[in-house]
LUMBA-575653 format. One record per residue (C-alpha): residue number from 1; chain; residue in one letter; x, z, y. Coordinates in nm, 2 decimals. Example, Ala and Ser with C-alpha at 12.3 -4.5 7.8 and 13.67 -1.06 7.14 Angstrom:
<lumtor num="1" chaine="A" residu="A" east="1.23" up="0.78" north="-0.45"/>
<lumtor num="2" chaine="A" residu="S" east="1.37" up="0.71" north="-0.11"/>
END
This chain:
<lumtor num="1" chaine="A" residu="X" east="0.14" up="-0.52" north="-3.74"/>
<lumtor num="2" chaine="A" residu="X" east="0.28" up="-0.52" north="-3.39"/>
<lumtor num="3" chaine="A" residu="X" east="0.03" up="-0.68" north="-3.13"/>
<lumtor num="4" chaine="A" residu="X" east="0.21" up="-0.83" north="-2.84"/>
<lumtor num="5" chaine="A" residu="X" east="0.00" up="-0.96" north="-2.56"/>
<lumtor num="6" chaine="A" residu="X" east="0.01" up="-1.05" north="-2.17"/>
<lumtor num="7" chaine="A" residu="X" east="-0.16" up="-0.79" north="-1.94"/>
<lumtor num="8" chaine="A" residu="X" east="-0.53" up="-0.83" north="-1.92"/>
<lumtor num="9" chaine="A" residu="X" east="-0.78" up="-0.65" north="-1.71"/>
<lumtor num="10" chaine="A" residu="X" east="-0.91" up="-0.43" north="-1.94"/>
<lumtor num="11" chaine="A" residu="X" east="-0.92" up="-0.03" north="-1.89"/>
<lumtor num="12" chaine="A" residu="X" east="-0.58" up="0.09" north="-2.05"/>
<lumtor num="13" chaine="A" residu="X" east="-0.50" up="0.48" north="-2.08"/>
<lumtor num="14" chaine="A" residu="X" east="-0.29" up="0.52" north="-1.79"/>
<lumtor num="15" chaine="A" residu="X" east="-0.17" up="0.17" north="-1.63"/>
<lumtor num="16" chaine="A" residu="X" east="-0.40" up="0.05" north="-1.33"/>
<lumtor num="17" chaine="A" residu="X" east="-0.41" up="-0.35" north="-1.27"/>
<lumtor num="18" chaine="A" residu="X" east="-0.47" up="-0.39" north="-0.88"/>
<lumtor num="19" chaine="A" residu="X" east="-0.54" up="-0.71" north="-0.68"/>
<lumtor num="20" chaine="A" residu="X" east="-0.31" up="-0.64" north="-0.40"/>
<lumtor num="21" chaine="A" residu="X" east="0.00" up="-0.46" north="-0.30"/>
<lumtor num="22" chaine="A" residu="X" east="-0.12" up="-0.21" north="-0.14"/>
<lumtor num="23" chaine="A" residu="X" east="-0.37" up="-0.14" north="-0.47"/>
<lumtor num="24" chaine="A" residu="X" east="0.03" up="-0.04" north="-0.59"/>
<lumtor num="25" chaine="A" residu="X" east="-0.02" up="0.31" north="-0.40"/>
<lumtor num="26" chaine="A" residu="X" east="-0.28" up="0.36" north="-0.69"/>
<lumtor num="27" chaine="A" residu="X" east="0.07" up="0.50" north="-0.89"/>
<lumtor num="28" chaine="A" residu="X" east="0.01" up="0.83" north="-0.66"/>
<lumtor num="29" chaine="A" residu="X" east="-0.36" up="0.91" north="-0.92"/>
<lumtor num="30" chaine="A" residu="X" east="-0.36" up="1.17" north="-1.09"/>
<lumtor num="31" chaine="A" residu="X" east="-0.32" up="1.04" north="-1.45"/>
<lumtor num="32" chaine="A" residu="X" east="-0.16" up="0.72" north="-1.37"/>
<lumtor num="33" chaine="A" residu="X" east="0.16" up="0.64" north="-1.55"/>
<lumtor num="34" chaine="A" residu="X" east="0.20" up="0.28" north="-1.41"/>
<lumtor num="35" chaine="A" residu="X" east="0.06" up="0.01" north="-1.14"/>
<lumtor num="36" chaine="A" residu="X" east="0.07" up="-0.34" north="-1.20"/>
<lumtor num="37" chaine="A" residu="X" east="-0.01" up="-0.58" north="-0.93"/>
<lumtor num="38" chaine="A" residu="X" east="-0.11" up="-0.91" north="-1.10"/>
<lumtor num="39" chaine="A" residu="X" east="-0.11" up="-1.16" north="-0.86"/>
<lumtor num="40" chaine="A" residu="X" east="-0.04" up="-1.54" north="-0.90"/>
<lumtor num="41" chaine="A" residu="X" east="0.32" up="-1.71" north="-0.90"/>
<lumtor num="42" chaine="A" residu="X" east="0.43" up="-1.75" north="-0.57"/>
<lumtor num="43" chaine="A" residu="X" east="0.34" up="-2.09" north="-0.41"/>
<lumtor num="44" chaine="A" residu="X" east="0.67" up="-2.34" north="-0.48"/>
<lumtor num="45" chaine="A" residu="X" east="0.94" up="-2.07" north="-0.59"/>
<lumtor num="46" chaine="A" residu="X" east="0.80" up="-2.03" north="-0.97"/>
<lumtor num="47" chaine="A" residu="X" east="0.94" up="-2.34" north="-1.04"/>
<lumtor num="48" chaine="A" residu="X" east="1.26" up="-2.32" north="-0.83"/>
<lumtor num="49" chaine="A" residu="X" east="1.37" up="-2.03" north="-0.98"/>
<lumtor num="50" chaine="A" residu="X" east="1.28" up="-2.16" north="-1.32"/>
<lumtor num="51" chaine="A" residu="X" east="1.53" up="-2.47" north="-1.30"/>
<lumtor num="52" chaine="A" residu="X" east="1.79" up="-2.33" north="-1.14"/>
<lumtor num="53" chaine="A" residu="X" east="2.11" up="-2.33" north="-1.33"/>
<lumtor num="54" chaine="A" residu="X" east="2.13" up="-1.93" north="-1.47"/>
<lumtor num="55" chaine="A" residu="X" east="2.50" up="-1.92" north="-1.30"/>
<lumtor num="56" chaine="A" residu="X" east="2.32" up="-1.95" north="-0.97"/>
<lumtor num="57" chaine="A" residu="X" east="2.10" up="-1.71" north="-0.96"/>
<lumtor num="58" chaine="A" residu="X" east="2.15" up="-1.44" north="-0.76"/>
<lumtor num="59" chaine="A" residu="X" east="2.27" up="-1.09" north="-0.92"/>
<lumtor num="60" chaine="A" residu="X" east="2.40" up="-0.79" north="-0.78"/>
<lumtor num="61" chaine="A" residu="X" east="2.35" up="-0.37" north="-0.74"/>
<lumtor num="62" chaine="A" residu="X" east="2.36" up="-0.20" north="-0.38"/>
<lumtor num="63" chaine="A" residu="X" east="2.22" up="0.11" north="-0.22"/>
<lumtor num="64" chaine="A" residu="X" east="2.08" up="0.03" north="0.15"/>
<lumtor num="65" chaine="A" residu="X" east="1.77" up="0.09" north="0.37"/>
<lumtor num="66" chaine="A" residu="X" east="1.47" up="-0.14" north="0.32"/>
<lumtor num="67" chaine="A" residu="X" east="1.52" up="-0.30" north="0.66"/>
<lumtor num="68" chaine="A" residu="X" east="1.82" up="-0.43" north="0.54"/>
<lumtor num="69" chaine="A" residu="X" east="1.74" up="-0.58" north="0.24"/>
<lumtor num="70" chaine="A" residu="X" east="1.63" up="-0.93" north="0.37"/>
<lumtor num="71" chaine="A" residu="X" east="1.98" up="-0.98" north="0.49"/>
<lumtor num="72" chaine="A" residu="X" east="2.13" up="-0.85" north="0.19"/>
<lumtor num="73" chaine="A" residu="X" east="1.93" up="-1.12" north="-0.01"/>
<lumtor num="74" chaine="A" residu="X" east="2.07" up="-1.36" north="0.13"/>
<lumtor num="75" chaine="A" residu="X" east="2.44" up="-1.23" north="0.14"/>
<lumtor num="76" chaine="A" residu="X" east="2.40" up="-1.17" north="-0.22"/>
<lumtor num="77" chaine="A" residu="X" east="2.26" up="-1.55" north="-0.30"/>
<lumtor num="78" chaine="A" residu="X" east="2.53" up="-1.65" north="-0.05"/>
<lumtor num="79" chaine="A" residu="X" east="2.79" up="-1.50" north="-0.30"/>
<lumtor num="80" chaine="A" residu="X" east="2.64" up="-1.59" north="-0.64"/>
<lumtor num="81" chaine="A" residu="X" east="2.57" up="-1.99" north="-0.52"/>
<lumtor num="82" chaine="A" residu="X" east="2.20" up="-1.97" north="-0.54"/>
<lumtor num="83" chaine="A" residu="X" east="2.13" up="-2.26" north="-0.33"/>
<lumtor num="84" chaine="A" residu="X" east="1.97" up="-2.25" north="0.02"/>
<lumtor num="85" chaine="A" residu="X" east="1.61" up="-2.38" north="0.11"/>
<lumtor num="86" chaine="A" residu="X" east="1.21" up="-2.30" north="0.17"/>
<lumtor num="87" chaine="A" residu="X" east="1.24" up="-2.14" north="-0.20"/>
<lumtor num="88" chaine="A" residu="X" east="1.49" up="-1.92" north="-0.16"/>
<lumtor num="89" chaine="A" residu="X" east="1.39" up="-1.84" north="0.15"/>
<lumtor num="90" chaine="A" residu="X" east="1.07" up="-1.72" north="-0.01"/>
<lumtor num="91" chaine="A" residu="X" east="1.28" up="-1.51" north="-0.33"/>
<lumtor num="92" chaine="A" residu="X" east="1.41" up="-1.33" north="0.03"/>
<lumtor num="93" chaine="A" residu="X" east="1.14" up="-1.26" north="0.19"/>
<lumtor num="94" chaine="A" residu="X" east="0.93" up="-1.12" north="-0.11"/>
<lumtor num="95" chaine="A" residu="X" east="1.18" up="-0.88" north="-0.22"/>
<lumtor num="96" chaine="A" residu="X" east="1.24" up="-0.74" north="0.15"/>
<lumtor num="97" chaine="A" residu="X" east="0.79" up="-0.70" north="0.14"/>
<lumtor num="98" chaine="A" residu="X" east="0.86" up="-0.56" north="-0.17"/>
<lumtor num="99" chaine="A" residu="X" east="1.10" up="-0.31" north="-0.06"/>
<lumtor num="100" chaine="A" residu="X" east="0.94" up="-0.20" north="0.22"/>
<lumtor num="101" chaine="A" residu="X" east="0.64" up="-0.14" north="0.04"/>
<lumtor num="102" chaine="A" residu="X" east="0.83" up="0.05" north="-0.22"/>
<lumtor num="103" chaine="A" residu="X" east="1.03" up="0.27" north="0.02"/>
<lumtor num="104" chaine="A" residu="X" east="0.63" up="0.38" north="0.16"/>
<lumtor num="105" chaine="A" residu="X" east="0.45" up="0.46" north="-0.12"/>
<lumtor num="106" chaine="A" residu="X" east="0.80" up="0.64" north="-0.24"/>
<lumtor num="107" chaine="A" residu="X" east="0.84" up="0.81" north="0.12"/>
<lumtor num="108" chaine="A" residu="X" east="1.21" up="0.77" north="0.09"/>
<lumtor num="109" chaine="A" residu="X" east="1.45" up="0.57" north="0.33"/>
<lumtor num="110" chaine="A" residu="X" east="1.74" up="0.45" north="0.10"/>
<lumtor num="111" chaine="A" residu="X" east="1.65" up="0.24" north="-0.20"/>
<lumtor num="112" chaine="A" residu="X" east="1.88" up="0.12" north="-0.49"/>
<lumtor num="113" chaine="A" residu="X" east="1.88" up="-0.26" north="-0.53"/>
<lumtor num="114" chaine="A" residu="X" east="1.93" up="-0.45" north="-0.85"/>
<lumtor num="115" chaine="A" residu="X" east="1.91" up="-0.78" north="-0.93"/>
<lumtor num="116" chaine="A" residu="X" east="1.99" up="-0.85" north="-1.31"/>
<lumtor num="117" chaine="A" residu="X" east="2.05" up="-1.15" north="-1.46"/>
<lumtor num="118" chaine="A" residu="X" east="1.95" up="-1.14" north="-1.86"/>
<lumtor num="119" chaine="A" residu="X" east="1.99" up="-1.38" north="-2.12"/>
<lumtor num="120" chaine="A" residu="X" east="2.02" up="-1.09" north="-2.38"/>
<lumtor num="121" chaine="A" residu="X" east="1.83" up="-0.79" north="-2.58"/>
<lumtor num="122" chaine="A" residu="X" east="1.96" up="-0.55" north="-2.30"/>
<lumtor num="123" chaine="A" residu="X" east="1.69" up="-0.21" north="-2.26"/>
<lumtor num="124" chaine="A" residu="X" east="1.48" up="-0.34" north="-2.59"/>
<lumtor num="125" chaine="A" residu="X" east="1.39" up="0.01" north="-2.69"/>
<lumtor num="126" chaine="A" residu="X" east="1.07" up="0.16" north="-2.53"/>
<lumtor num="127" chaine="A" residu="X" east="1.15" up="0.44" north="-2.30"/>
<lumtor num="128" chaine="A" residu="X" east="1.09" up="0.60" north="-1.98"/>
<lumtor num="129" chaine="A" residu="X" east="1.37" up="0.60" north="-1.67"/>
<lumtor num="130" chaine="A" residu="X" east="1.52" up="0.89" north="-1.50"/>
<lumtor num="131" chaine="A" residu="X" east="1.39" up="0.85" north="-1.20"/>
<lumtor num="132" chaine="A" residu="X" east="1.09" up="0.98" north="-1.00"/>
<lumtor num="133" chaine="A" residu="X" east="0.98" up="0.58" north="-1.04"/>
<lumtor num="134" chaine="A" residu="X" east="1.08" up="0.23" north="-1.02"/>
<lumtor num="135" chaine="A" residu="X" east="0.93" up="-0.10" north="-0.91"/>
<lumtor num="136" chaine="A" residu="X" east="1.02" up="-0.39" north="-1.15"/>
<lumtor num="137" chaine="A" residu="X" east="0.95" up="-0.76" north="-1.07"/>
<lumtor num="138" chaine="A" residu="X" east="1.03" up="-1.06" north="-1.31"/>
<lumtor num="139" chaine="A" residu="X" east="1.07" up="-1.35" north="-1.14"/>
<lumtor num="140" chaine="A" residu="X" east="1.20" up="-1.55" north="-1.42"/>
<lumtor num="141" chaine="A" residu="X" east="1.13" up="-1.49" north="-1.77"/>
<lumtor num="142" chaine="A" residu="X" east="0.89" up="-1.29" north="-1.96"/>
<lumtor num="143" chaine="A" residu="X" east="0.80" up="-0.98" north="-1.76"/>
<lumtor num="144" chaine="A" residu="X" east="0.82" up="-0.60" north="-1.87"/>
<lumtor num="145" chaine="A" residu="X" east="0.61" up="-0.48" north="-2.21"/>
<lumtor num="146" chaine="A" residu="X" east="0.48" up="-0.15" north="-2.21"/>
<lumtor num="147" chaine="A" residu="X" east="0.22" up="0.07" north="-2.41"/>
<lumtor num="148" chaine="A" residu="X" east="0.16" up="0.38" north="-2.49"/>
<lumtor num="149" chaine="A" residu="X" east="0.21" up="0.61" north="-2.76"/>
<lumtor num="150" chaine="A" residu="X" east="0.08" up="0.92" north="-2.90"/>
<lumtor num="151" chaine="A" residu="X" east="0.30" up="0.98" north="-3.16"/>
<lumtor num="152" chaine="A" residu="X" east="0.65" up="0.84" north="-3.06"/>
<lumtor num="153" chaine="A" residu="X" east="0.65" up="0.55" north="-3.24"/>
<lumtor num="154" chaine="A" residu="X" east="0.69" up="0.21" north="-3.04"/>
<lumtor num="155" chaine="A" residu="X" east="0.30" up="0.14" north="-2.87"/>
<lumtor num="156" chaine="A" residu="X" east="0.08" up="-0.07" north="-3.07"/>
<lumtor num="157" chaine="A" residu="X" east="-0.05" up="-0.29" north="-2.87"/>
<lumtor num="158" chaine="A" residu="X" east="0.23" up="-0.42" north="-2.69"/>
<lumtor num="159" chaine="A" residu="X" east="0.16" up="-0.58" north="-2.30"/>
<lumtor num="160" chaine="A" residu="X" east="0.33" up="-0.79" north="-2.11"/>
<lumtor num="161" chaine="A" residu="X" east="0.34" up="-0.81" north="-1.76"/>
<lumtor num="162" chaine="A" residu="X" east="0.32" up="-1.14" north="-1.58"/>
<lumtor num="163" chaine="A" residu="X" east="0.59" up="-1.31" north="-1.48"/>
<lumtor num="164" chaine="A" residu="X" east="0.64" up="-1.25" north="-1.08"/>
<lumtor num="165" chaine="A" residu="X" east="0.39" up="-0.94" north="-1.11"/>
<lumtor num="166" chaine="A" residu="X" east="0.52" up="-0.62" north="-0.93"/>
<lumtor num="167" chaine="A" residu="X" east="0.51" up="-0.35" north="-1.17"/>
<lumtor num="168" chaine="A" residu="X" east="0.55" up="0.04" north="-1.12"/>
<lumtor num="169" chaine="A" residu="X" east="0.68" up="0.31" north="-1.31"/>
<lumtor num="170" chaine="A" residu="X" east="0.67" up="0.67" north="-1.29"/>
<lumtor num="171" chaine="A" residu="X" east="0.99" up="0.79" north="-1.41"/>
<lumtor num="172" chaine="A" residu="X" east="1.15" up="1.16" north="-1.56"/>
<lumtor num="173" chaine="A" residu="X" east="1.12" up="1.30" north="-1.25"/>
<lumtor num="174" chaine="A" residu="X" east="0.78" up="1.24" north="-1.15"/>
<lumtor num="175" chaine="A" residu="X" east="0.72" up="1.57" north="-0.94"/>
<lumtor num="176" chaine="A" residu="X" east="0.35" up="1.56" north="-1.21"/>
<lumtor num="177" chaine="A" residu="X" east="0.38" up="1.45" north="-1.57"/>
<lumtor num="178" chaine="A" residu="X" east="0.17" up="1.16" north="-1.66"/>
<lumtor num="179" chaine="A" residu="X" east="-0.10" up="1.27" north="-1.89"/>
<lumtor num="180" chaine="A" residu="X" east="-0.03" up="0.89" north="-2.05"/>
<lumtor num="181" chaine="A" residu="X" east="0.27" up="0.87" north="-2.33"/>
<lumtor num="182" chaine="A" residu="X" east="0.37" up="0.54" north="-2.14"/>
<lumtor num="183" chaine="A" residu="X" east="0.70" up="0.36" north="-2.22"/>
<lumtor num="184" chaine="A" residu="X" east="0.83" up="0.03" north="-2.15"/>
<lumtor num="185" chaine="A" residu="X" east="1.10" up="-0.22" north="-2.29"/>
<lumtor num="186" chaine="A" residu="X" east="1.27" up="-0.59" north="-2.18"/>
<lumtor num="187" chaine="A" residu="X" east="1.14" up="-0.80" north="-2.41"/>
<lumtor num="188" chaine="A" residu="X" east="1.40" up="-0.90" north="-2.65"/>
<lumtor num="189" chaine="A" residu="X" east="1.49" up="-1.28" north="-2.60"/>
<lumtor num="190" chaine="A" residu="X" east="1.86" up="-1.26" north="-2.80"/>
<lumtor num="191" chaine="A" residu="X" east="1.88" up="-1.62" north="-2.95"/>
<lumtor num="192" chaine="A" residu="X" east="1.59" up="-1.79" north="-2.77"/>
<lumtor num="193" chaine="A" residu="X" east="1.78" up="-1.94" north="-2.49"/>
<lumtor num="194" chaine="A" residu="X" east="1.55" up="-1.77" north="-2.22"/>
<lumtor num="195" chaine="A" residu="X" east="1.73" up="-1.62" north="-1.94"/>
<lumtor num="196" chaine="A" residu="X" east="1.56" up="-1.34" north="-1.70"/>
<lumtor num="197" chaine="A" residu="X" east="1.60" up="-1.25" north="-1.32"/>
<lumtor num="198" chaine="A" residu="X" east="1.49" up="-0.91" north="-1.27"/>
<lumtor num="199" chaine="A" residu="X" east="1.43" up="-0.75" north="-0.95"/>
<lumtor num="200" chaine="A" residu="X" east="1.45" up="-0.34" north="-0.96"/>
<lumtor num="201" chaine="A" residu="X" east="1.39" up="-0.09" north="-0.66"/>
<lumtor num="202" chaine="A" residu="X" east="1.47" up="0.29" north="-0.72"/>
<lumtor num="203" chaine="A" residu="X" east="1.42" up="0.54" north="-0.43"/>
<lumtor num="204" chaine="A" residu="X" east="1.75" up="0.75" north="-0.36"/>
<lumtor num="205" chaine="A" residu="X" east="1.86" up="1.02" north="-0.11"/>
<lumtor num="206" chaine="A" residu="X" east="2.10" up="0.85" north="0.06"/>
<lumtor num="207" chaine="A" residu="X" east="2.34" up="0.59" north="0.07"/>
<lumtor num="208" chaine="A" residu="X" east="2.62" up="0.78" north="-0.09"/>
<lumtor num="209" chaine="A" residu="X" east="2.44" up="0.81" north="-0.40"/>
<lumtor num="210" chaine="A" residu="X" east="2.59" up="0.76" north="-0.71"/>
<lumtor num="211" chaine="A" residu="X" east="2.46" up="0.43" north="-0.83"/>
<lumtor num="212" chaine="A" residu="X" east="2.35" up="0.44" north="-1.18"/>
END
């Protein structure tokens, strides 16, 4: 039997759990696979985010420098309807920290922006991205589950990340391979009604890029 659980702090091959954000630089360890920083939902915004009609939330993909992203957070809620206030403001302001944070312990001036809306099984299998690593935030929904494995076969246990929990990945091209077999899914949610809004950062070269 599969055992699915949220992310506790317990000593897991690979993954560190750290009480800030910049605890996140922890994913340059030798060994480490993953960071999680398991902080709290933010003040007001959990419940916001959580009511708001799914066609309002805000959803796009762009490639631009982190000092831009605040602005671009807002362009892109401008355009998808997500209403304006101290909340959103908040959403804003946490992914441009985010990003900026990202783009340092990356060392990389262009980042790839995505924020995907999911009401389906979209990414269900356990695998690793190709990419040198990616920061993943859920700020609606059930967060990220990852594990590891040994032998291939889906991890047993299963962990779940907590919902508004910055989470990093090292990716393919990871200049060191992780000594952990670490892969991660969405959790699957077809049929339950839930619908998740998923911030992801990827460093990139430039902004010409191709986005994928």
């Amino acid at each position: 039997m599969t055992v699915i659980q949220d992310l506790v702090r317990a000593p897991i091959a690979g993954i560190e759990t750290v009480d800030t954000a910049e605890g996140l630089r922890a994913i340059a360890n030798e060994g480490c696979a993953a960071a999680v920083w398991e902080r709290p939902p933010l003040p007001g915004m959990q419940a916001w985010v959580d009511r708001l009609d799914p066609d309002l939330l805000p959803e796009a993909r762009i490639i631009l420098r982190p000092d831009e992203v605040r602005e671009a957070v807002d362009a892109i809620c401008d355009d998808c309807g997500t209403p304006a206030g101290a909340e959103r403001t908040l959403l804003a302001d946490d992914t441009a920290a985010l990003a900026e944070l990202f783009a340092r312990l990356m060392d990389t001036s262009y980042l790839r922006l995505r924020f995907d809306v999911v009401d389906t099984d979209a990414c269900r299998r356990f695998h690793i991205d190709a990419v040198r690593a990616r920061l993943i935030c859920t700020y609606r929904g059930t967060g990220t589950q990852y594990g590891t494995t040994v032998d291939g076969e889906d991890p047993n246990p299963i962990f779940t990340a907590p919902t508004g929990s910055p989470l990093i990945l090292r990716g393919t091209l990871w200049p060191e391979t992780p000594s952990a077999g670490l892969r991660h899914r969405s959790p699957p949610i077809q049929g339950t009604g839930e619908t998740r809004l998923l911030l992801v950062l990827d460093p990139v070269n430039g902004p010409n890029e191709d986005y994928r």
